[in-house]
PyMOL Python script that loads the backbone (N, CA, C, O; Angstrom):
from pymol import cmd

cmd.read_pdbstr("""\
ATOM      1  N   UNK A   1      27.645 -41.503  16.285  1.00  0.00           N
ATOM      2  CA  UNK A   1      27.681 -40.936  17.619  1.00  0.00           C
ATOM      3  C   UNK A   1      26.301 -41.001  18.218  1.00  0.00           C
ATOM      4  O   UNK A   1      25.262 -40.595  17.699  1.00  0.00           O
ATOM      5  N   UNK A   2      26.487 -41.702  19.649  1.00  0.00           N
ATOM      6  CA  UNK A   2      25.136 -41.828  19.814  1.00  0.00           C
ATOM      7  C   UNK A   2      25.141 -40.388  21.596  1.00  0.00           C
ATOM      8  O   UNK A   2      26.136 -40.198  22.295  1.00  0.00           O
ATOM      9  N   UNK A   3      23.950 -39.790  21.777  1.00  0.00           N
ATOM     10  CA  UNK A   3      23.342 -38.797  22.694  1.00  0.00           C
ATOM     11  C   UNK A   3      22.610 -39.508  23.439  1.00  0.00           C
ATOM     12  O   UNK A   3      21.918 -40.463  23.089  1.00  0.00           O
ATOM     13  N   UNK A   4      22.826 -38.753  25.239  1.00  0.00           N
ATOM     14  CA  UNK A   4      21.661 -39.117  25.621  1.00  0.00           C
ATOM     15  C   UNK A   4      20.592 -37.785  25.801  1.00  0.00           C
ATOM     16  O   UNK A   4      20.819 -36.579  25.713  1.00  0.00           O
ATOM     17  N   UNK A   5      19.485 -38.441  26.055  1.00  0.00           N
ATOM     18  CA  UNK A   5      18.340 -37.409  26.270  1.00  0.00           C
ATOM     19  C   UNK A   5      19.237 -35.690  27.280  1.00  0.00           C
ATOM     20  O   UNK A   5      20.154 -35.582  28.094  1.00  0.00           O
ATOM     21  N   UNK A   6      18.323 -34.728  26.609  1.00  0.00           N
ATOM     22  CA  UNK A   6      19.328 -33.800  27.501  1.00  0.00           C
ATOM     23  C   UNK A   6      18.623 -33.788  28.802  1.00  0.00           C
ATOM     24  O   UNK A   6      17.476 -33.351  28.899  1.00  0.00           O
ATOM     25  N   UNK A   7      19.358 -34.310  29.906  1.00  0.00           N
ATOM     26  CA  UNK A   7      18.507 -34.006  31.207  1.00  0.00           C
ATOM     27  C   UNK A   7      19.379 -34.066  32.544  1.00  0.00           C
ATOM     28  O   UNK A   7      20.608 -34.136  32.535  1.00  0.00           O
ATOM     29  N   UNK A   8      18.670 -34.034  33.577  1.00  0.00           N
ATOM     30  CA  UNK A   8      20.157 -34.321  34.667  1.00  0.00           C
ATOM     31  C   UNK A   8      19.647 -35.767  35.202  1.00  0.00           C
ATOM     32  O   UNK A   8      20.263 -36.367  36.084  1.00  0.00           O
ATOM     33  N   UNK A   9      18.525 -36.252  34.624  1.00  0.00           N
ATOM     34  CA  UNK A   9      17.879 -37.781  35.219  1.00  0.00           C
ATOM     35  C   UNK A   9      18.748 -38.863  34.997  1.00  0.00           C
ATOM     36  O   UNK A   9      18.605 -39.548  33.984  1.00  0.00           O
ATOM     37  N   UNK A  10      19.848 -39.163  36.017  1.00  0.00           N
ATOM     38  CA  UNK A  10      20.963 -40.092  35.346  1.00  0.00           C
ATOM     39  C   UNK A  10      20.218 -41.240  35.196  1.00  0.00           C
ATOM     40  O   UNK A  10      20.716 -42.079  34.446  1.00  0.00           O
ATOM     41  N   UNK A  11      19.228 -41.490  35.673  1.00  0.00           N
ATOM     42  CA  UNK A  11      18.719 -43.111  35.343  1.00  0.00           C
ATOM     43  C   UNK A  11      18.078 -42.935  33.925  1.00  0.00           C
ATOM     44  O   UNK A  11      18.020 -43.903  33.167  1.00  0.00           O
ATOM     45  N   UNK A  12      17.598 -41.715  33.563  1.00  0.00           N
ATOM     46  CA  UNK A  12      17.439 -41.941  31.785  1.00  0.00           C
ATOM     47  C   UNK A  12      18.264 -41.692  31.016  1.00  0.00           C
ATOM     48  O   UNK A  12      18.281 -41.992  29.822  1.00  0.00           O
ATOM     49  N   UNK A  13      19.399 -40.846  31.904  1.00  0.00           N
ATOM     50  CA  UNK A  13      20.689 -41.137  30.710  1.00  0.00           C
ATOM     51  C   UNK A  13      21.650 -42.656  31.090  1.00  0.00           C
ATOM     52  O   UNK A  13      22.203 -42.837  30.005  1.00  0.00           O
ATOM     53  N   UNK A  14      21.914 -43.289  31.602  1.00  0.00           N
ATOM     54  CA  UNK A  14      21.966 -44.835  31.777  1.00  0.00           C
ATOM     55  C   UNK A  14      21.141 -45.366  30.668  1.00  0.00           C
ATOM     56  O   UNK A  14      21.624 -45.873  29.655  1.00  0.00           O
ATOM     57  N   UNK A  15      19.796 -45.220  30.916  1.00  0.00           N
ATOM     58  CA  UNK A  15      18.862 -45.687  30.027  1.00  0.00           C
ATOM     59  C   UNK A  15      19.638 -45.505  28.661  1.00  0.00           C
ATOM     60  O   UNK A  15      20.316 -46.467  28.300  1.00  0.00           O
ATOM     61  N   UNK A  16      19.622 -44.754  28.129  1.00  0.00           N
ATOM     62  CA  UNK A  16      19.489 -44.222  26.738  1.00  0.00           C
ATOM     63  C   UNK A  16      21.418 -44.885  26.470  1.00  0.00           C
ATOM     64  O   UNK A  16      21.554 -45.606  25.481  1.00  0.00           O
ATOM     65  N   UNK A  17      22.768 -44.600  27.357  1.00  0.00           N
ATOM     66  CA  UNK A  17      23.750 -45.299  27.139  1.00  0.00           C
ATOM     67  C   UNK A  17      23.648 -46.788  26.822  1.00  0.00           C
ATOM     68  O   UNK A  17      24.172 -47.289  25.827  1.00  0.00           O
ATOM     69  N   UNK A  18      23.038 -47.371  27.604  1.00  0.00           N
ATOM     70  CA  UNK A  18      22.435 -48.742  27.593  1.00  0.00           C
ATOM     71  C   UNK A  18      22.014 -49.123  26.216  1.00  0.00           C
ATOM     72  O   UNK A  18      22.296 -50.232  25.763  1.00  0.00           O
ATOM     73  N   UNK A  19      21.167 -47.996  25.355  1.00  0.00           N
ATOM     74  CA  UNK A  19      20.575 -48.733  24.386  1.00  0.00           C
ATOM     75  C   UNK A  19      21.603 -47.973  23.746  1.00  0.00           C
ATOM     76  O   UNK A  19      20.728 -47.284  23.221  1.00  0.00           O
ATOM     77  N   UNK A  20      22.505 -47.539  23.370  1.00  0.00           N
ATOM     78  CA  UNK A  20      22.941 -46.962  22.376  1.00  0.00           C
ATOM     79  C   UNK A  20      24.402 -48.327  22.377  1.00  0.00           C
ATOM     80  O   UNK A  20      24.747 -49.049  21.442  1.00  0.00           O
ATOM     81  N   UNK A  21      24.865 -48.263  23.540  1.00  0.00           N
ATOM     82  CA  UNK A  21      25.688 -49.685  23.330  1.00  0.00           C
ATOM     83  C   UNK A  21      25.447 -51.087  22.901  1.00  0.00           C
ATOM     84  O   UNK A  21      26.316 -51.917  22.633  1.00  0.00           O
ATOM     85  N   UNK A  22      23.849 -51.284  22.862  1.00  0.00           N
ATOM     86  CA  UNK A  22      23.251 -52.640  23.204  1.00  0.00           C
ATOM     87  C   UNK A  22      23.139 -52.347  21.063  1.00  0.00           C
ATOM     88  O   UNK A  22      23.551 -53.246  20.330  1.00  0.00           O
ATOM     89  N   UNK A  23      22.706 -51.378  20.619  1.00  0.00           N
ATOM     90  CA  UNK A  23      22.626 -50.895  19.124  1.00  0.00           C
ATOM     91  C   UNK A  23      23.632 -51.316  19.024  1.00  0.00           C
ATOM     92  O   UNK A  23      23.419 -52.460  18.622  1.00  0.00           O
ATOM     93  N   UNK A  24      24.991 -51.145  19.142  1.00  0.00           N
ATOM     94  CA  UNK A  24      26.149 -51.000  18.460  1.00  0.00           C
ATOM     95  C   UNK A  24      26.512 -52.239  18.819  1.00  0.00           C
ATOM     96  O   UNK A  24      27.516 -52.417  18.130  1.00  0.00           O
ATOM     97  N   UNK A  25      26.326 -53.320  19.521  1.00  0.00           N
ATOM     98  CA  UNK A  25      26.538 -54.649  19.790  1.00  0.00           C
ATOM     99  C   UNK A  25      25.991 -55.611  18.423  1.00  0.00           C
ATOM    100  O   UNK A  25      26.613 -56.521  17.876  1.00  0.00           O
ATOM    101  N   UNK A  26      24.427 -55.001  18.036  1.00  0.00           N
ATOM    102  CA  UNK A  26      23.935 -55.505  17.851  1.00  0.00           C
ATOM    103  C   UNK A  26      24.295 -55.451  16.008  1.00  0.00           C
ATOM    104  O   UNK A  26      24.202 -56.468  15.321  1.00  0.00           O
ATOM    105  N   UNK A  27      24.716 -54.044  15.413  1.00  0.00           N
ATOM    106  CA  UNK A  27      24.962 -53.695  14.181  1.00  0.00           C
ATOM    107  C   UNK A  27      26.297 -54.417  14.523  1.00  0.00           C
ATOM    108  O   UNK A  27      25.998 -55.200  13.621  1.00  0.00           O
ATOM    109  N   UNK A  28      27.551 -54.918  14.999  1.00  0.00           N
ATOM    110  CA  UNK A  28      28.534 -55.662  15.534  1.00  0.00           C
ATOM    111  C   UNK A  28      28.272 -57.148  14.791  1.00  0.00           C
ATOM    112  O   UNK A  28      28.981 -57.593  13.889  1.00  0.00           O
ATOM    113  N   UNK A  29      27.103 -57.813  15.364  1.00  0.00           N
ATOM    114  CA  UNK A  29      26.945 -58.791  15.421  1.00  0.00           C
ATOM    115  C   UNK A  29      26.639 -59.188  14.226  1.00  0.00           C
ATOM    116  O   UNK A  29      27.202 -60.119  13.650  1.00  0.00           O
ATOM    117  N   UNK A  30      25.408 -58.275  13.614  1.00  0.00           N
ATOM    118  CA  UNK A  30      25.221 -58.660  12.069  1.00  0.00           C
ATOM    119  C   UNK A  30      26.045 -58.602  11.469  1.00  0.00           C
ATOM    120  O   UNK A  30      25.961 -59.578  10.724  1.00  0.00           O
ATOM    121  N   UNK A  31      27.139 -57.916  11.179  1.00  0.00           N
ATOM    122  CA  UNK A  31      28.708 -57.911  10.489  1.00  0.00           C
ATOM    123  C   UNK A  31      29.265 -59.303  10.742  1.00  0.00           C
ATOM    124  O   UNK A  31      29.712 -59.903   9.764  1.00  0.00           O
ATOM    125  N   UNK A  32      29.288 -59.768  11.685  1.00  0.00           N
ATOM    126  CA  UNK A  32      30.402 -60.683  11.904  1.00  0.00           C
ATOM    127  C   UNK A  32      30.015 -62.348  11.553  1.00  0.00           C
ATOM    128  O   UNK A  32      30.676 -63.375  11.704  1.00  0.00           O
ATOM    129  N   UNK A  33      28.239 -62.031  10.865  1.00  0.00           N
ATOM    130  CA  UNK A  33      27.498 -63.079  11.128  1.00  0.00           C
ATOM    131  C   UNK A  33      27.968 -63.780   9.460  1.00  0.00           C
ATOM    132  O   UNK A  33      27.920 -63.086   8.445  1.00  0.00           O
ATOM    133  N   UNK A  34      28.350 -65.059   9.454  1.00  0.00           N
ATOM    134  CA  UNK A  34      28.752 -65.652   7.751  1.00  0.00           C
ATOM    135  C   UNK A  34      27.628 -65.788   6.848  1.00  0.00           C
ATOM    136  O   UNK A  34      26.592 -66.451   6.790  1.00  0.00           O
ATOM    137  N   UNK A  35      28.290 -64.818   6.096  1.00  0.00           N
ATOM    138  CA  UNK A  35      26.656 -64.960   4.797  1.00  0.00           C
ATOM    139  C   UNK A  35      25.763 -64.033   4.721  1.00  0.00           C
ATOM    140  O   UNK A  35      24.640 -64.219   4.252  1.00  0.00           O
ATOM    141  N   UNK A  36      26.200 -62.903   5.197  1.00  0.00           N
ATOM    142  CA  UNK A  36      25.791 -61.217   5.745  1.00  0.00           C
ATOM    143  C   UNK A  36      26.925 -60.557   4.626  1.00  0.00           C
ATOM    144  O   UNK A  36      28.136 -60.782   4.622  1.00  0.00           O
ATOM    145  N   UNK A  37      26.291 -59.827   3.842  1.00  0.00           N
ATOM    146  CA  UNK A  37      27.183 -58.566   3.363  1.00  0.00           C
ATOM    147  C   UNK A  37      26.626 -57.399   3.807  1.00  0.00           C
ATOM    148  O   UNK A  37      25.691 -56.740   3.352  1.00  0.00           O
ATOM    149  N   UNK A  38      27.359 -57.229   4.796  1.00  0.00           N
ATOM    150  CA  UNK A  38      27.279 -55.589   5.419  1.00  0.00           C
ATOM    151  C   UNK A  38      28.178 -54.811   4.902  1.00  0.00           C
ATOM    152  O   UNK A  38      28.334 -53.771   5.543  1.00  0.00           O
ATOM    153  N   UNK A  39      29.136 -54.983   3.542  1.00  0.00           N
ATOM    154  CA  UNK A  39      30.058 -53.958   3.706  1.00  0.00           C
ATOM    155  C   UNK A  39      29.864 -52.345   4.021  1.00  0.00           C
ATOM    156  O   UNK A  39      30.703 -51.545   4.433  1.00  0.00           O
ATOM    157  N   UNK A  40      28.668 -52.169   3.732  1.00  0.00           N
ATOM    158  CA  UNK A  40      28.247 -50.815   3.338  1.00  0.00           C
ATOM    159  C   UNK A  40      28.482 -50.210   5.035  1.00  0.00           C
ATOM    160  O   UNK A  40      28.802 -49.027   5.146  1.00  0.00           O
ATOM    161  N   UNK A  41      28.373 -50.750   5.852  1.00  0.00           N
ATOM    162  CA  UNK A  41      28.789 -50.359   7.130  1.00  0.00           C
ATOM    163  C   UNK A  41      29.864 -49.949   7.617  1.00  0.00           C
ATOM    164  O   UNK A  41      30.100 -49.140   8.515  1.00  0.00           O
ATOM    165  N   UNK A  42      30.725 -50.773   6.741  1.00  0.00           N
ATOM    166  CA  UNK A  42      32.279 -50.475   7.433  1.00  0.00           C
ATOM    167  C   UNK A  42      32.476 -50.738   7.719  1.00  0.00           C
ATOM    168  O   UNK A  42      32.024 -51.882   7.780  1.00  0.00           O
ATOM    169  N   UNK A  43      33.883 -50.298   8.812  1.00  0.00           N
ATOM    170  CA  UNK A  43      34.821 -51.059   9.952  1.00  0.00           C
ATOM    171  C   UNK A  43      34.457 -49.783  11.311  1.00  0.00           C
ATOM    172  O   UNK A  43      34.813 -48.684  11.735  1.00  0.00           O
ATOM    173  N   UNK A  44      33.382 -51.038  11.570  1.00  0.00           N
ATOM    174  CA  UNK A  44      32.677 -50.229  13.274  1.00  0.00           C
ATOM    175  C   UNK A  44      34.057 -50.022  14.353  1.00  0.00           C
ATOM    176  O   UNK A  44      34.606 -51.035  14.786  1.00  0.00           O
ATOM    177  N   UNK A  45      34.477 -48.882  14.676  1.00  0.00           N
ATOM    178  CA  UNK A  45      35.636 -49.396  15.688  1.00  0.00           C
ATOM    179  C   UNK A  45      35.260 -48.304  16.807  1.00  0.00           C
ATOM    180  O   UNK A  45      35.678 -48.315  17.965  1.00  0.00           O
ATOM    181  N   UNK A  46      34.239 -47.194  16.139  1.00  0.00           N
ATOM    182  CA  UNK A  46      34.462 -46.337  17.935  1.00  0.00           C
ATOM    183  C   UNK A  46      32.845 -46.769  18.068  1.00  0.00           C
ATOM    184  O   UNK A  46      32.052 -47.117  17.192  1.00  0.00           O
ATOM    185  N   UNK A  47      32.675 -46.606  19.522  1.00  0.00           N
ATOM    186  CA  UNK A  47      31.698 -46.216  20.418  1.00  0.00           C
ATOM    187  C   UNK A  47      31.474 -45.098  20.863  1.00  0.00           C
ATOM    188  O   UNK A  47      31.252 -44.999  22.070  1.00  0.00           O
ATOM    189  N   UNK A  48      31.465 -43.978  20.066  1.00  0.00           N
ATOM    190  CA  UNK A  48      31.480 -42.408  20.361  1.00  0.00           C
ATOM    191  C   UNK A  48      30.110 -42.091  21.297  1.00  0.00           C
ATOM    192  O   UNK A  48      29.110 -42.193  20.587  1.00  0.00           O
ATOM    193  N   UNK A  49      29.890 -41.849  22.245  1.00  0.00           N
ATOM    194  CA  UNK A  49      29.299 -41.544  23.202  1.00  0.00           C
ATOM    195  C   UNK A  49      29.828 -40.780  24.361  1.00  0.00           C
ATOM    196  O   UNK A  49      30.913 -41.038  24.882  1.00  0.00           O
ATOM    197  N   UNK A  50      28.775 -39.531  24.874  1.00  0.00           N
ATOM    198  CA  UNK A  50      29.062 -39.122  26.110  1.00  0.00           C
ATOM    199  C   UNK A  50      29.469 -37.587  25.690  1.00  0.00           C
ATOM    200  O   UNK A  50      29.914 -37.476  24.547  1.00  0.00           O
ATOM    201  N   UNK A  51      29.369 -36.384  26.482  1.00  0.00           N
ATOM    202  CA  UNK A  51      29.752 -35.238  26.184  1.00  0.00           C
ATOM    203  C   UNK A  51      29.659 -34.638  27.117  1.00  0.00           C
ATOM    204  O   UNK A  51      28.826 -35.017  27.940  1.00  0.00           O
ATOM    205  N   UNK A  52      30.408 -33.530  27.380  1.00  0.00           N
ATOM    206  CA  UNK A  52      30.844 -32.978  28.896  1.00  0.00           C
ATOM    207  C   UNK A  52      29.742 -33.362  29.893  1.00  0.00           C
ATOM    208  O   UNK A  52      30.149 -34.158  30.738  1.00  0.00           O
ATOM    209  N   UNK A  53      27.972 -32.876  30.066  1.00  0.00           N
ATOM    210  CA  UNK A  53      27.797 -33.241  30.836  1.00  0.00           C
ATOM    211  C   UNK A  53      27.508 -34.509  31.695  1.00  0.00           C
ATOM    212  O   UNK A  53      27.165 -34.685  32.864  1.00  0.00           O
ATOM    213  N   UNK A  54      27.836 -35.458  30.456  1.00  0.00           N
ATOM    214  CA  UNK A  54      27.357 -36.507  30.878  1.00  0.00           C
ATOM    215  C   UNK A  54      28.892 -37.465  30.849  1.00  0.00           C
ATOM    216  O   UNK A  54      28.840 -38.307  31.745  1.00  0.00           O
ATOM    217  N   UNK A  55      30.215 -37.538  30.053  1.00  0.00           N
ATOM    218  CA  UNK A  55      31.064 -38.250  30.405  1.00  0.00           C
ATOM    219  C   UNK A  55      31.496 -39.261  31.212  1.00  0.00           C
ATOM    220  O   UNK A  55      31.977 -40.334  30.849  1.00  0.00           O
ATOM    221  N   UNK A  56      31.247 -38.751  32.663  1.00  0.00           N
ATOM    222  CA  UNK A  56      31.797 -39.828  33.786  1.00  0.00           C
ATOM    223  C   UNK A  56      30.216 -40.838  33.930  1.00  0.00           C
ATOM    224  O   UNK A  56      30.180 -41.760  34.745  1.00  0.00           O
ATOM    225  N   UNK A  57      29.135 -40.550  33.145  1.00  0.00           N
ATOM    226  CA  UNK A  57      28.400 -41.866  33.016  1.00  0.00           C
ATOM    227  C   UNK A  57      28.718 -42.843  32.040  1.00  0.00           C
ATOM    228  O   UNK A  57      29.041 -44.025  32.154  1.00  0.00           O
ATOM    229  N   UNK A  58      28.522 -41.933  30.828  1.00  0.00           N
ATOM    230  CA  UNK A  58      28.983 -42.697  29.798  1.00  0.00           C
ATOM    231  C   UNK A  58      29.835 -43.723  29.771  1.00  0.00           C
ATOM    232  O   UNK A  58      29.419 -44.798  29.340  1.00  0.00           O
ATOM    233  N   UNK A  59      31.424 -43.584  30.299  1.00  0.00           N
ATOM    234  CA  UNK A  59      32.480 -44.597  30.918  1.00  0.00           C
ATOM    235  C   UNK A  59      32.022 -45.711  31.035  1.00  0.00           C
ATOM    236  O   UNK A  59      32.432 -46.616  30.309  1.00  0.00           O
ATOM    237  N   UNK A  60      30.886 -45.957  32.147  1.00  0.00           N
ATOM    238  CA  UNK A  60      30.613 -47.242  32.710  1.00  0.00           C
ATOM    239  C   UNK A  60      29.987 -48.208  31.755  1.00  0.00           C
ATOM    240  O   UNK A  60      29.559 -49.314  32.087  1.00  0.00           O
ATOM    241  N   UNK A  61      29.948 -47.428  29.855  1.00  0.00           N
ATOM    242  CA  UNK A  61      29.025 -48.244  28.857  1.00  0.00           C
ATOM    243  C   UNK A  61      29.816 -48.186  27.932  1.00  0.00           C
ATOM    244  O   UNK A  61      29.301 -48.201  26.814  1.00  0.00           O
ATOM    245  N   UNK A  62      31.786 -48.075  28.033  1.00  0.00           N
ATOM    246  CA  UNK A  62      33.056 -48.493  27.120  1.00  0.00           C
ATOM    247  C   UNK A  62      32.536 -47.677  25.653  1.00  0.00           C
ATOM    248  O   UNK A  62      32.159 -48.251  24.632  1.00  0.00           O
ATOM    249  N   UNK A  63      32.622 -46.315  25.844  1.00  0.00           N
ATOM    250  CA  UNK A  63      32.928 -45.598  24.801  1.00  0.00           C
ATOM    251  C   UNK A  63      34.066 -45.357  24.424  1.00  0.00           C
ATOM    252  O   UNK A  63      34.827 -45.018  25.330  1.00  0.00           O
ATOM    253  N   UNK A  64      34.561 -45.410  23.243  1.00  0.00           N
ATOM    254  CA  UNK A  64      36.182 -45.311  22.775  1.00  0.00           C
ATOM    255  C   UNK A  64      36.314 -43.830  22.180  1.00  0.00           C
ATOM    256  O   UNK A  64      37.334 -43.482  21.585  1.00  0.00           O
ATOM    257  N   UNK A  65      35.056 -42.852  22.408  1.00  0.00           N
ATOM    258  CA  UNK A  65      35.480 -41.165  21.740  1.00  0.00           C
ATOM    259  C   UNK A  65      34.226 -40.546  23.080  1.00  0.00           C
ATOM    260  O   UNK A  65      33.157 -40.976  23.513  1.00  0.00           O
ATOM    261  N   UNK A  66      34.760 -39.805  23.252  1.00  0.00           N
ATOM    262  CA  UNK A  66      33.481 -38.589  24.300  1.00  0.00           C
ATOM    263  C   UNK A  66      33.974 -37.440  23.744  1.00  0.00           C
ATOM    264  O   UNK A  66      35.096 -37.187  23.305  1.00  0.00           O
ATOM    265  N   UNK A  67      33.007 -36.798  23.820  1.00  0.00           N
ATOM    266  CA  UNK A  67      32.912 -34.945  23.101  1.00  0.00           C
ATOM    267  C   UNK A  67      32.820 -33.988  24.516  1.00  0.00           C
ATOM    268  O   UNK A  67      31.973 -33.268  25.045  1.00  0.00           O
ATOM    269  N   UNK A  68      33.858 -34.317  24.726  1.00  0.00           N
ATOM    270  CA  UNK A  68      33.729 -32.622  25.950  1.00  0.00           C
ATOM    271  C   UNK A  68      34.396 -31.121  25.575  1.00  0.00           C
ATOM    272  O   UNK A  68      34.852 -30.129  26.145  1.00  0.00           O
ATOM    273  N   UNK A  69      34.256 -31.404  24.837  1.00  0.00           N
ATOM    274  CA  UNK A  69      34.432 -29.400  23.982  1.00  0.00           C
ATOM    275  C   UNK A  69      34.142 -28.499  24.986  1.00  0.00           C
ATOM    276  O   UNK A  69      35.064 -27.700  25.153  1.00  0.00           O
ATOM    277  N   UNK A  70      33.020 -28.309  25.851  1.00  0.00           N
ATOM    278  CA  UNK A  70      32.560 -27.132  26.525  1.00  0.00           C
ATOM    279  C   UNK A  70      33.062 -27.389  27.603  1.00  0.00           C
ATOM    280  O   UNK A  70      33.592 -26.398  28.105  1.00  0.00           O
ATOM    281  N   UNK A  71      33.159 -28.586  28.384  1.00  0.00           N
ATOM    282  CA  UNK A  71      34.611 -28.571  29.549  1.00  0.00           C
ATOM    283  C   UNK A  71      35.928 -28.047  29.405  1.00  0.00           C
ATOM    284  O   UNK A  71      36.675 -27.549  30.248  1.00  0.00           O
ATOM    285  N   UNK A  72      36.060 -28.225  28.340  1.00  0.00           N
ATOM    286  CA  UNK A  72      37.660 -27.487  27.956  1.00  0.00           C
ATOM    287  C   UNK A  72      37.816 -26.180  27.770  1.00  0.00           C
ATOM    288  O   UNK A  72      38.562 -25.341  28.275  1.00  0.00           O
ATOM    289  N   UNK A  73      36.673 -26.143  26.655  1.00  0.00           N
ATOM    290  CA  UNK A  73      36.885 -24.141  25.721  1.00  0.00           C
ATOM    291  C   UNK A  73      35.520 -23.723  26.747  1.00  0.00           C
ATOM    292  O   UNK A  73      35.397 -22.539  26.435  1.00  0.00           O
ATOM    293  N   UNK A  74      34.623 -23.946  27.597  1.00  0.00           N
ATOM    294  CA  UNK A  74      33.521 -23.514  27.626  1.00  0.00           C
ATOM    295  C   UNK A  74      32.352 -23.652  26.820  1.00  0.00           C
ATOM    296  O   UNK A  74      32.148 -24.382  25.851  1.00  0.00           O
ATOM    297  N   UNK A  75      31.358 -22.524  27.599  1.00  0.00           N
ATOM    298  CA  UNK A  75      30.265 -22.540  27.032  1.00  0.00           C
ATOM    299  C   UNK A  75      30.243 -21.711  25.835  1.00  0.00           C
ATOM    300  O   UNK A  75      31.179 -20.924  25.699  1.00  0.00           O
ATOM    301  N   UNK A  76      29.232 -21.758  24.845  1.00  0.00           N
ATOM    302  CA  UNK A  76      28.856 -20.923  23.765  1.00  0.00           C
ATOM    303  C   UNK A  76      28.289 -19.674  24.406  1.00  0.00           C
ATOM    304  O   UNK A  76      27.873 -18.753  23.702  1.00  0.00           O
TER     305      UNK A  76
END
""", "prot")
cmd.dss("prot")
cmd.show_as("cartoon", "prot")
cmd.util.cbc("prot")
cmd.orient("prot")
């Protein structure tokens, strides 16, 4: 699961979605590459990113899990 910075600066949370997808492209790629044993990685299948306050950014960088717990039940 990747976070972005806690802030309301959407251009550094962009930022930080950006690299957290561009990571997971990239651990992607070494897997798929012939003559690579990555098993120890697994079977990469979510893009878990994004959490209540940030969700409707996250979207635009194809996360397959978001954590909005405190939109639903609230705050702590």
């Amino acid at each position: 699961m990747g976070m972005a910075s806690f802030t309301e600066d959407e251009k550094r949370i962009r930022e930080d979605f950006k690299a957290i997808a561009a990571a997971f492209e990239a651990v992607s790629a070494l897997r798929s590459d012939e003559g690579r044993s990555l098993e120890c990685l697994g079977q990469w299948k979510e893009r878990s990113f994004g959490m209540s306050s940030d969700w409707r950014i996250a979207l635009d960088y194809h996360p397959t899990l978001v954590r909005i717990g405190s939109e639903i039940f609230g705050s702590r």
